[in-house]
N, C-alpha and C positions, 0 to 999 in steps of 0.2 A: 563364513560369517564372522567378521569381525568382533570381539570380546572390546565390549566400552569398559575403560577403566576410570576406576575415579574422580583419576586428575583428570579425566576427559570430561567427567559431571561436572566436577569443581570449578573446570572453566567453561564451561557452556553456562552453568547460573552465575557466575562474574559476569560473562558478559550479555547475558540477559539484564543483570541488575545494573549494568553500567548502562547501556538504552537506554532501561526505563528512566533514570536518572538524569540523563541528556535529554529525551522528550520531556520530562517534567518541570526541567531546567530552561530549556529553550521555549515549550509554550508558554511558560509561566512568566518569562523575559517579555512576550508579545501581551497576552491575556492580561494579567493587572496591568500596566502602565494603560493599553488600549481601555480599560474600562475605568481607571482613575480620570481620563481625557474625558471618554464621554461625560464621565460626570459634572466635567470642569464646562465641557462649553453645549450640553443637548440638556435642555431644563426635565423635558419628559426622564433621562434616564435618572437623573440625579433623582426624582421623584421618588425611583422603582424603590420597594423594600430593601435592606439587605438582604436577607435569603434569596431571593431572586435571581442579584447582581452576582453572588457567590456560587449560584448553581450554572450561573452562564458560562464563569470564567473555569469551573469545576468540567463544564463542557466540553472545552477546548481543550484543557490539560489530559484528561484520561486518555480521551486517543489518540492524541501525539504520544502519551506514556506508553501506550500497548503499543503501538504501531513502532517505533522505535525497538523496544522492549524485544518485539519477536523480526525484526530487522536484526541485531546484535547477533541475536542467536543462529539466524539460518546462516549470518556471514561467517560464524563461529566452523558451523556443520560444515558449511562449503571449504573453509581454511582445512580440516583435518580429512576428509577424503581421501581415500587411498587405492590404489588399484583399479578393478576393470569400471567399478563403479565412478572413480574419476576419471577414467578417461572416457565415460558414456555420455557426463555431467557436460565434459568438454567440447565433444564431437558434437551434442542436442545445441549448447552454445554458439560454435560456429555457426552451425545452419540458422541459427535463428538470427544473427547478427548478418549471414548472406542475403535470408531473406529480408531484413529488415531494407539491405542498403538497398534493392531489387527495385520496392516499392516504388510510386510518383510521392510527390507531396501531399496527392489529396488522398491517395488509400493509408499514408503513415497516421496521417489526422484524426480518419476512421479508425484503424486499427487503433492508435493511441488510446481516444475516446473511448473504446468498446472496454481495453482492459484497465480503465481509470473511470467509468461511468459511475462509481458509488462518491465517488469523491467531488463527482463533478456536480452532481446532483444535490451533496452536500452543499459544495462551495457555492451553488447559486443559488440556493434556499437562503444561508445565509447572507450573500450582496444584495438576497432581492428584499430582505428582511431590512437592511441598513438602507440600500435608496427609498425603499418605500416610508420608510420609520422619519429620513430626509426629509423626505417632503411632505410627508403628513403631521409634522411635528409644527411646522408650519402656519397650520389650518389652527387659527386661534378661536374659532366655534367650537370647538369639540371639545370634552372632557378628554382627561387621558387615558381612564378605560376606551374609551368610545374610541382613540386612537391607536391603541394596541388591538381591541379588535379589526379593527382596518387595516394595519400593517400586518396581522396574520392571514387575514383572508387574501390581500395582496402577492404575501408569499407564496400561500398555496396556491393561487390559479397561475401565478408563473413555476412554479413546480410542479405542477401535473403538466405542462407544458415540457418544460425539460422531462419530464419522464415520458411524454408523449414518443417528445425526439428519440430519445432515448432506447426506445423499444424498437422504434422504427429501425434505429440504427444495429440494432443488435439482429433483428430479424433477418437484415441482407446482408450483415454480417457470416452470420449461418450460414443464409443461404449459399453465399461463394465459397464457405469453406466445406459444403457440402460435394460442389459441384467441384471443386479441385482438392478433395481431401487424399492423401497418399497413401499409401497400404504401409501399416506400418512394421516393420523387419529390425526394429531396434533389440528385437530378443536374439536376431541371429547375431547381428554385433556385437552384443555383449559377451554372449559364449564364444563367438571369437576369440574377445579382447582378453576373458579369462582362460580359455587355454594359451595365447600367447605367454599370458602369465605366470599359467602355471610353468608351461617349459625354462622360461627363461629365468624360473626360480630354482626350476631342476637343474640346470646347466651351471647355475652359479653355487650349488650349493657343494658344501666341500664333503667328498665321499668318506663315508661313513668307514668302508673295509680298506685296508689296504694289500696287495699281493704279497707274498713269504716270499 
């Protein structure tokens, strides 16, 4: 079992706070100027409250800030691995990089989608949030409550629509990885990889007795 030392803490939170810094950096580079526009040229937003306009754009930053944040940090963990558990990290790598090129285009798409589906679900709540708010911004009958409720109920029946797809797609997801799943033997590799280890720590290390 490896002993974490300090400077091993000290730089796992640098570079956690470096992310978070770079997500807060870079959403914030997209989030205000994008919500200064709307203001400039969509009358409904310009309308909105501040607090509102401040909690949308407060939306967008947090979790590009986390999400960077603990990005930083697992590339931190991944850079300092050592021994049989690097070479486990490595070997699960390969195969997943084999099996990736294996695929057609239309199972990389599926699989993509299955392990990106919160993001996606995300990302099209929100475009379905901007084209609807588009063109109902439009409709000069309507109060602007009366059109923020429309552009939400808009959103939502195409979002339960993508999580429809979504379930579906996770379900025969499963299901194939049910019917080709592989007995997994990654515990005898690794005891392998660490007695390799150990010997070739034994063989290199310089004998402690010497002969009279």
């Amino acid at each position: 079992m490896k002993i974490v030392t300090q400077e091993e803490i000290d730089g796992h939170t640098n570079a956690t706070i470096r992310g978070a810094a770079e997500g807060a950096l870079l959403s914030a580079a997209v989030a205000i100027p994008a919500s200064l526009l709307l203001s400039r040229r969509w009358a409904s937003y310009r309308a909105l409250p501040l607090p509102l306009k401040v909690m949308g754009t407060v939306m967008v930053i947090a979790p590009c800030l986390s999400i960077q944040a603990e990005r930083r940090g697992l590339e931190f963990d991944r850079a300092h691995w050592t021994g049989a558990g690097k070479l486990e990290l490595d070997r699960e790598a390969a195969e997943e990089e084999a099996r990736w090129g294996a695929l057609t285009t239309k199972a990389k798409i599926g699989d993509w989608a299955t392990r990106h589906q919160y993001s996606i679900i995300l990302g099209s709540w929100a475009l379905s949030m901007a084209v609807a708010g588009s063109i109902i911004s439009r409709d000069r009958h309507q109060t602007l409550p009366q059109k923020i409720v429309q552009v939400r109920m808009w959103a939502q029946g195409l979002t339960i629509g993508v999580l429809i797809g979504a379930g579906i797609l996770t379900h025969s997801q499963r299901q194939a990885a049910l019917q080709r799943r592989p007995i997994d033997h990654s515990w005898r590799t690794l005891l392998a990889e660490q007695e390799e280890e150990e010997r070739r720590a034994h063989l290199n290390a310089p004998n402690s007795s010497y002969p009279l």
